[in-house]
C-alpha positions as CSV (number, residue, x, y, z in Angstrom):
1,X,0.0,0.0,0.0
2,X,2.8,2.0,0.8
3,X,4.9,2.0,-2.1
4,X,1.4,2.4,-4.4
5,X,0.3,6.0,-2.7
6,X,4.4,6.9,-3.4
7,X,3.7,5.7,-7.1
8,X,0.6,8.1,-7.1
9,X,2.6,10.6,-5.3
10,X,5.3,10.5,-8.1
11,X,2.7,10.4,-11.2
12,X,0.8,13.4,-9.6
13,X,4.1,14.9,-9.5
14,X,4.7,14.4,-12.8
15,X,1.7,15.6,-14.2
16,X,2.0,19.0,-12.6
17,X,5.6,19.2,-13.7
18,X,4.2,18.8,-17.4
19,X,1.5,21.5,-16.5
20,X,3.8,23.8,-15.2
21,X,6.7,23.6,-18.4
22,X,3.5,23.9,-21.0
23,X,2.5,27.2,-19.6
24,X,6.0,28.1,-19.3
25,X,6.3,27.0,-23.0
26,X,3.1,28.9,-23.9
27,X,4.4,32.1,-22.0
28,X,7.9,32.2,-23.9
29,X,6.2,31.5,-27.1
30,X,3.4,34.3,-26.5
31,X,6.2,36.8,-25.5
32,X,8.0,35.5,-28.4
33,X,5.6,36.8,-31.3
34,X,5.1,39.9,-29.1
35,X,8.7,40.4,-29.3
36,X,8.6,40.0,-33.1
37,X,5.6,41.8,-34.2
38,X,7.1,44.7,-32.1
39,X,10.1,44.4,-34.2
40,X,8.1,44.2,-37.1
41,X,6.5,47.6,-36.9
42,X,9.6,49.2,-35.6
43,X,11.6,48.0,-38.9
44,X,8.4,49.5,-40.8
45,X,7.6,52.5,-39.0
46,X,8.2,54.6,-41.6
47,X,6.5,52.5,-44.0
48,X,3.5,52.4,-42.2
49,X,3.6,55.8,-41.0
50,X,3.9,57.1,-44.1
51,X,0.9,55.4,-45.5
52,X,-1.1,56.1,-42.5
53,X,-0.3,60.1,-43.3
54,X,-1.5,59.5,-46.8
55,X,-5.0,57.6,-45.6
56,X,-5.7,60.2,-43.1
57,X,-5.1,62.8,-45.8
58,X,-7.5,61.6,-48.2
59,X,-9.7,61.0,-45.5
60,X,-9.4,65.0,-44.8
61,X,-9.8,65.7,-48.5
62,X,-13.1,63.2,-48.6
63,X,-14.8,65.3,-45.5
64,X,-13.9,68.9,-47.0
65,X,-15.3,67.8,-50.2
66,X,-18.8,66.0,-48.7
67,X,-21.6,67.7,-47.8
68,X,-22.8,67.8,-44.0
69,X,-25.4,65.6,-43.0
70,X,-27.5,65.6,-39.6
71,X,-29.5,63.2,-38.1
72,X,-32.7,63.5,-35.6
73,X,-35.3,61.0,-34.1
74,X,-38.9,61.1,-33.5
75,X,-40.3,59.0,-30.5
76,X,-44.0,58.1,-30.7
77,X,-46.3,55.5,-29.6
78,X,-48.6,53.4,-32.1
79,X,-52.1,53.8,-31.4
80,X,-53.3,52.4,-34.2
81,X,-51.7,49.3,-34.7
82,X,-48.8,47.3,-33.0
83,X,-45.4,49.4,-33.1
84,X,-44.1,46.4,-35.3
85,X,-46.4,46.8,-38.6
86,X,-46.3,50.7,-38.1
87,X,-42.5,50.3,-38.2
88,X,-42.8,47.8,-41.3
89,X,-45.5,50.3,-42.6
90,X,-42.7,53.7,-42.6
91,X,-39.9,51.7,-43.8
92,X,-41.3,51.4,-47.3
93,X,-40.9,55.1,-47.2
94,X,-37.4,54.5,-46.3
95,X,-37.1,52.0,-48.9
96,X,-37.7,54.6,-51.7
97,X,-35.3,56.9,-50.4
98,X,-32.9,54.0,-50.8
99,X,-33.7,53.4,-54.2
100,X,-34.0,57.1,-55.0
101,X,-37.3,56.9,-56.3
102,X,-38.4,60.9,-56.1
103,X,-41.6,60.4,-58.5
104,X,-42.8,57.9,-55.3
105,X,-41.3,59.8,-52.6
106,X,-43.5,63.3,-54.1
107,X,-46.5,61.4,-54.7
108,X,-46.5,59.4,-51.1
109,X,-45.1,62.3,-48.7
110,X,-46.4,65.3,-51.0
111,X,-43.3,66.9,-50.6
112,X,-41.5,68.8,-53.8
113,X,-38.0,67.7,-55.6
114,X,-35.9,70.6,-53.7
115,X,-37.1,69.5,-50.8
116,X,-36.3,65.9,-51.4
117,X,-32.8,66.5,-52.2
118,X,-32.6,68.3,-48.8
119,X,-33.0,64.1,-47.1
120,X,-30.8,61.4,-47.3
121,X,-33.0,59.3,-45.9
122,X,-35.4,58.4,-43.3
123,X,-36.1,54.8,-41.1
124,X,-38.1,53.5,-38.8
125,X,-36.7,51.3,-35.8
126,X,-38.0,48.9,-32.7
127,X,-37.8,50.1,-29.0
128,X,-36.2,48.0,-26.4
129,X,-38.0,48.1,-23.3
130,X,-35.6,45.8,-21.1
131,X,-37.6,46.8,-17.8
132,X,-40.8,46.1,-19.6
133,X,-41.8,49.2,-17.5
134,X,-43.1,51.0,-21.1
135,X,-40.3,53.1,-21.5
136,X,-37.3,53.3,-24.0
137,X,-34.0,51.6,-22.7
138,X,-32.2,51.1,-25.9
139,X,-33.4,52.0,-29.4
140,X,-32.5,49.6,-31.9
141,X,-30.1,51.0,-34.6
142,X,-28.2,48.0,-35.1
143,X,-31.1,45.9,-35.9
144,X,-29.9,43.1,-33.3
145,X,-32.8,42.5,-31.8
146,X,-35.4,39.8,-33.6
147,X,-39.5,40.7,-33.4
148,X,-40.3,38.2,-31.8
149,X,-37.9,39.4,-28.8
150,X,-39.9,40.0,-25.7
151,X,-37.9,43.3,-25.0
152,X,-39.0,44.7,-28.0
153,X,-41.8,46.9,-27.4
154,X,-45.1,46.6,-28.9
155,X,-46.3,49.9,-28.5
156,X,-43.2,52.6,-28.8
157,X,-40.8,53.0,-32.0
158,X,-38.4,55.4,-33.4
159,X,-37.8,57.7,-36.7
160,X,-34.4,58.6,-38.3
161,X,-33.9,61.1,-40.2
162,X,-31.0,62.0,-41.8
163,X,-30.7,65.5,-43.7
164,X,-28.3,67.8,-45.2
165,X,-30.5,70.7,-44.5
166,X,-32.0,71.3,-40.8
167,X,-34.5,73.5,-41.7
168,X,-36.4,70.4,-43.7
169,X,-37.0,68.3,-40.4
170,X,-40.6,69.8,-39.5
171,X,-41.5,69.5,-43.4
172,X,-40.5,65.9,-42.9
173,X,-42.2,65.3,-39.5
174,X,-45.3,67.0,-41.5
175,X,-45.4,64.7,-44.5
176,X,-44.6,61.1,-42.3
177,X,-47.4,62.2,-40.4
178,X,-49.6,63.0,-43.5
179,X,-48.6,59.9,-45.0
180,X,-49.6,58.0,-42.0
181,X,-53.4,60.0,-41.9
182,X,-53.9,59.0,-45.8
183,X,-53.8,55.5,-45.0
184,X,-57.7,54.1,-44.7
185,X,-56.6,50.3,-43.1
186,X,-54.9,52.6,-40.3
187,X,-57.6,55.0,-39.8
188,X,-60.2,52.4,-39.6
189,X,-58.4,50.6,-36.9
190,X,-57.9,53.6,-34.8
191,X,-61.3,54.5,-34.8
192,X,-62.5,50.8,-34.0
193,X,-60.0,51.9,-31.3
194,X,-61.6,54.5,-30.1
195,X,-65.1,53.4,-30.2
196,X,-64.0,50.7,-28.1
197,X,-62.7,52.8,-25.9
198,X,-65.6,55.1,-25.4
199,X,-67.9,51.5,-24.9
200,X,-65.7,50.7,-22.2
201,X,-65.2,54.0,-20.6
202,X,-69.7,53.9,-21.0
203,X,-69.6,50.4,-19.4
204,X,-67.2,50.9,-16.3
205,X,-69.6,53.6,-16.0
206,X,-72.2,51.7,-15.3
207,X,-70.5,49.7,-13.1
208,X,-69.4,51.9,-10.9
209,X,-73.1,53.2,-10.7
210,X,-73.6,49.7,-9.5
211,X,-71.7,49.1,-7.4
212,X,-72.3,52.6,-5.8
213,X,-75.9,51.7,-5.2
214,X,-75.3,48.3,-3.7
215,X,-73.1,49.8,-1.2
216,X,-75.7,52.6,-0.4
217,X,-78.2,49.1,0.3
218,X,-75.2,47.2,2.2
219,X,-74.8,50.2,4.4
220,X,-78.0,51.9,5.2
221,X,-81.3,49.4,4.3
222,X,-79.7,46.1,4.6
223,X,-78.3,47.6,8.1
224,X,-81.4,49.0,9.2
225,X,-83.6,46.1,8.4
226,X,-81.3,44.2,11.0
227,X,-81.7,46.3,12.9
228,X,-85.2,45.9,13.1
229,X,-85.9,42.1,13.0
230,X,-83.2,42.2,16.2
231,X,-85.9,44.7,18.1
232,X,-88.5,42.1,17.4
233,X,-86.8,39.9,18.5
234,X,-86.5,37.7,15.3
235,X,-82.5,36.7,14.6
236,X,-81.6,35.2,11.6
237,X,-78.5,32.8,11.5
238,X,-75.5,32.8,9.5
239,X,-76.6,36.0,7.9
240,X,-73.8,37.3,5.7
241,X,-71.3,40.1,6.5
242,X,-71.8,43.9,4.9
243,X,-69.5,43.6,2.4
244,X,-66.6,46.3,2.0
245,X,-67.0,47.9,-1.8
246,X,-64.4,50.7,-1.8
247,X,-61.6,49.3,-3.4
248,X,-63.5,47.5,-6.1
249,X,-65.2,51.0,-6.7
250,X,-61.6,53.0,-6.8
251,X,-60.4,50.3,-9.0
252,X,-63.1,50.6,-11.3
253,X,-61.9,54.5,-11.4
254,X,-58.8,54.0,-12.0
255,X,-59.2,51.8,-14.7
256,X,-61.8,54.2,-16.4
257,X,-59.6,57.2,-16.3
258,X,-56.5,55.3,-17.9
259,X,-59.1,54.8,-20.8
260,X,-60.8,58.4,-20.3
261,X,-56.4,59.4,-20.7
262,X,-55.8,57.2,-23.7
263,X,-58.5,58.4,-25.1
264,X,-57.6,62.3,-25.0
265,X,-54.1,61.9,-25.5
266,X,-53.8,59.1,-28.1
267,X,-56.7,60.3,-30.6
268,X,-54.2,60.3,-33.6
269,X,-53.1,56.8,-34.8
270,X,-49.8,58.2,-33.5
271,X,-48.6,60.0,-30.4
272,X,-45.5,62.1,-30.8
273,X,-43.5,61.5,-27.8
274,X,-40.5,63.7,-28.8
275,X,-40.0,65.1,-32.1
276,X,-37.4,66.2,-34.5
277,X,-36.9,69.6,-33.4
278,X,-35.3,68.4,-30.0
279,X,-32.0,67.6,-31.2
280,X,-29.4,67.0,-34.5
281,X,-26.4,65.6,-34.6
282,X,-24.0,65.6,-37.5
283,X,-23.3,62.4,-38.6
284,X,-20.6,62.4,-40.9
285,X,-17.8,64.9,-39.0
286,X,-14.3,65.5,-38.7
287,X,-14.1,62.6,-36.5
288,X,-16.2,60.0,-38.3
289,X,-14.2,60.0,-41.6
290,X,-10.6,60.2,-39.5
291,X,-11.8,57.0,-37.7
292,X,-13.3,55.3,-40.3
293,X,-9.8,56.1,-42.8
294,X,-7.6,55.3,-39.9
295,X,-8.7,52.0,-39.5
296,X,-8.4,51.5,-43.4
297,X,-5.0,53.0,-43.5
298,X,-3.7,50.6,-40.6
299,X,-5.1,47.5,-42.0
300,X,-3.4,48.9,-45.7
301,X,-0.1,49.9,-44.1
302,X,0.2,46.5,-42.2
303,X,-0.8,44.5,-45.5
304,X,1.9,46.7,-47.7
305,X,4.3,46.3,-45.0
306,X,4.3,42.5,-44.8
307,X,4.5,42.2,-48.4
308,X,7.7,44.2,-48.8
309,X,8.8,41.7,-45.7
310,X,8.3,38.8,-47.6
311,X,8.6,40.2,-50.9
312,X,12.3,38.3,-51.5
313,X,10.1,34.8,-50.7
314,X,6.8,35.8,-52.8
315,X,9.2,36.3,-55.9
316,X,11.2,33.0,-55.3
317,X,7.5,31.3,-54.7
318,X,6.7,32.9,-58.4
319,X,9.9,32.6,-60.2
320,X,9.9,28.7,-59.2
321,X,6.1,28.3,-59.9
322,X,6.9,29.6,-63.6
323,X,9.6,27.2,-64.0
324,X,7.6,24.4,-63.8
């Protein structure tokens, strides 16, 4: 028994002196290829940097000679219609701003070709509402979240637009809107909506008028009639308590001026929440295109730079292949 747990002692031994040279192996070899991409772009600094310099220089030269473009979004809840199908509803607008269709765009926003040329373009996106609390966490620019995501919200959704005029984005608010109105499918939903609403708000009513009267009887004839059969002496067993109607009554309230509020403040088959004329941002600034070239000029100067390191080997590589 003895000499088998010094066996086991030994292999266990053994095993972590294996684990213990392969992650001293691993460590040398990782600072090994640090070592020699460091001396890589050392022996090519100037390679690279000059080819950075001449990225970033066009990249100057392409933002002096683009036009400024600003961006704004409109909030709003969907009356009408789940937030999804309004959303899928806008983006055909978008869709013909993609394809540059201006005889469309006139017809289906009314708007005129001077006008048109003022908007690069204008899309509809989902609300996540990660609380599920009915407010806007994250809007969805990226497009990462799937429909049928239970974060997406069902009842809120966003508009960008992006312009190269500022002045343009209370025509454009305008026109969506407009081109929301003109739609017959969407204005016979919302007012099915709102006759609903107003049956509702009639038969909570009516309720509540019940229930009003029933605790008038609970309180003062059913009471008093007890009263009066205990005087004469006549008792009647297991006779139910008064029952207590307050907070069925103040929930009926409650509920019936959430409807009375929807109703007022959601009569459109949108709500503007917040509109264009909050806040624009430039989109395509100083910063953008230096980013966006510095990233190209890297991955270009790296790419050059490893082919004039190898360049001796590539033309071996060619002159043998043409040999054969």
């Amino acid at each position: 028994m003895t000499e088998e747990r010094k066996n086991d002692e030994i292999d266990l031994i053994e095993v972590f002196q294996k684990i213990g040279t392969g992650i001293k192996n691993a460590y040398t070899w990782f600072l090994d290829i640090l070592y020699k991409i460091l001396l890589f772009f050392i022996r090519r600094a100037f390679l690279i940097g000059a080819t950075l310099i001449i990225i970033l220089a066009f990249g100057y030269y392409k933002y002096k000679s683009s036009p400024r473009y600003y961006s704004s979004t409109l909030e709003a809840h969907s009356n009408a219609m789940a937030s999804l199908d309004m959303i899928n509803y806008l983006n055909n607008i978008n869709e013909l701003f993609v394809e540059d269709n201006l005889d469309a765009l006139k017809s289906k926003l009314d708007m005129n070709e001077q006008e048109l040329d003022k908007i690069k373009g204008a899309k509809a996106y989902k609300v996540i509402d990660l609380n599920k609390d009915g407010l806007t966490d994250i809007i969805d620019f990226d497009e990462k979240y799937a429909s049928s995501d239970s974060v997406v919200s069902r009842s809120r959704f966003v508009i960008k637009v992006e312009v190269f005029d500022e002045t343009v984005f209370p025509v454009i608010q305008t026109s969506i809107l407009n081109y929301i109105d003109q739609n017959k499918y969407i204005n016979e939903l919302n007012g099915i909506r709102k006759r609903q609403l107003n049956d509702l708000i009639s038969k909570l009513d009516d309720e509540i008028s019940s229930l009003d009267s029933l605790k008038k009887y609970e309180y003062f004839k059913k009471e008093n009639d007890q009263l009066k059969t205990q005087s004469g002496q006549l008792l009647v067993m297991n006779e139910k308590e008064t029952q207590l109607y307050h907070t069925q009554i103040i929930s009926l309230y409650k509920e019936q001026q959430n409807l009375e509020q929807q109703l007022e403040l959601r009569t459109d088959p949108i709500t503007i929440i917040q509109d264009f004329s909050s806040l624009s941002v430039v989109e395509n600034n100083l910063m953008f295109y230096l980013k966006k070239y510095f990233i190209i000029g890297l991955v270009l100067a790296v790419l050059i730079s490893i082919l004039v390191e190898n360049w001796k080997g590539i033309r071996k590589v060619i002159a043998d292949s043409k040999k054969k």
